[in-house]
N, C-alpha and C positions, 0 to 999 in steps of 0.2 A: 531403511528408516524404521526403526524400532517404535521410539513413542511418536506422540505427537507435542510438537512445539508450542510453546504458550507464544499465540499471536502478540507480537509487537502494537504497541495501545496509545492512543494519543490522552494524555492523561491531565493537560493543561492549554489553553489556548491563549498564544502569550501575543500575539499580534493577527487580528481576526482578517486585518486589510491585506494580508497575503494570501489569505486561502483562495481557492478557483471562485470565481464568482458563481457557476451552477449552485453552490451550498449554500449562499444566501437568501432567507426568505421576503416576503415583502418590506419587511421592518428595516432591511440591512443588517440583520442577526444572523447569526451561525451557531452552532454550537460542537463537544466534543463525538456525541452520538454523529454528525453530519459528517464530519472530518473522520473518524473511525471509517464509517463503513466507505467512504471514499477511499481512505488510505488501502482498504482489506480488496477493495475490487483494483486495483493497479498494479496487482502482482499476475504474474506470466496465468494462463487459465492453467489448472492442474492436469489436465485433459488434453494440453499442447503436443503434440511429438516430439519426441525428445526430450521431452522436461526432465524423466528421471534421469536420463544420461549425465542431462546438465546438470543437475542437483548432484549429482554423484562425484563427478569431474571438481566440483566447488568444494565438497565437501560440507552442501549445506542442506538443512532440515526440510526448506520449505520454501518456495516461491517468494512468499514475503517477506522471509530473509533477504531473497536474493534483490528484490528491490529494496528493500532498507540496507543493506551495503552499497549499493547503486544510489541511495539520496533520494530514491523513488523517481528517479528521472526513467524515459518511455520514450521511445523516438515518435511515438504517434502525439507525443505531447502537443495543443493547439496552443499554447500560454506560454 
């Protein structure tokens, strides 16, 4: 891994009643800043074992890659 990746961005919020419910404040609001840093924490930790193996094997940059190819699905998912 030579450079680094320009992280994958949520840059529109086109239907808010799909997001996790954690990210919504008292009002029922959400925003793109809430959904970012939610999206940025779902990828595999960098620190996992075997990450780079895996990243290598895929031929891909970066964790967040790997779950925005995956749809950001996690088998730990509660929802």
């Amino acid at each position: 891994m030579t450079s680094s990746p320009m992280l994958p961005r949520i840059v529109e919020v086109i239907d808010a009643g799909h997001a996790p419910l954690s990210l919504f404040d008292e009002r029922g609001r959400t925003s793109k800043r809430d959904l970012n840093y939610w999206w940025r924490h779902r990828a595999i930790p960098a620190s996992r074992e075997q990450v780079e193996r895996l990243l290598e094997n895929l031929r891909l940059d970066s964790t967040l890659e790997l779950a925005e190819r995956n749809f950001g699905l996690s088998l730990s998912d509660r929802y």
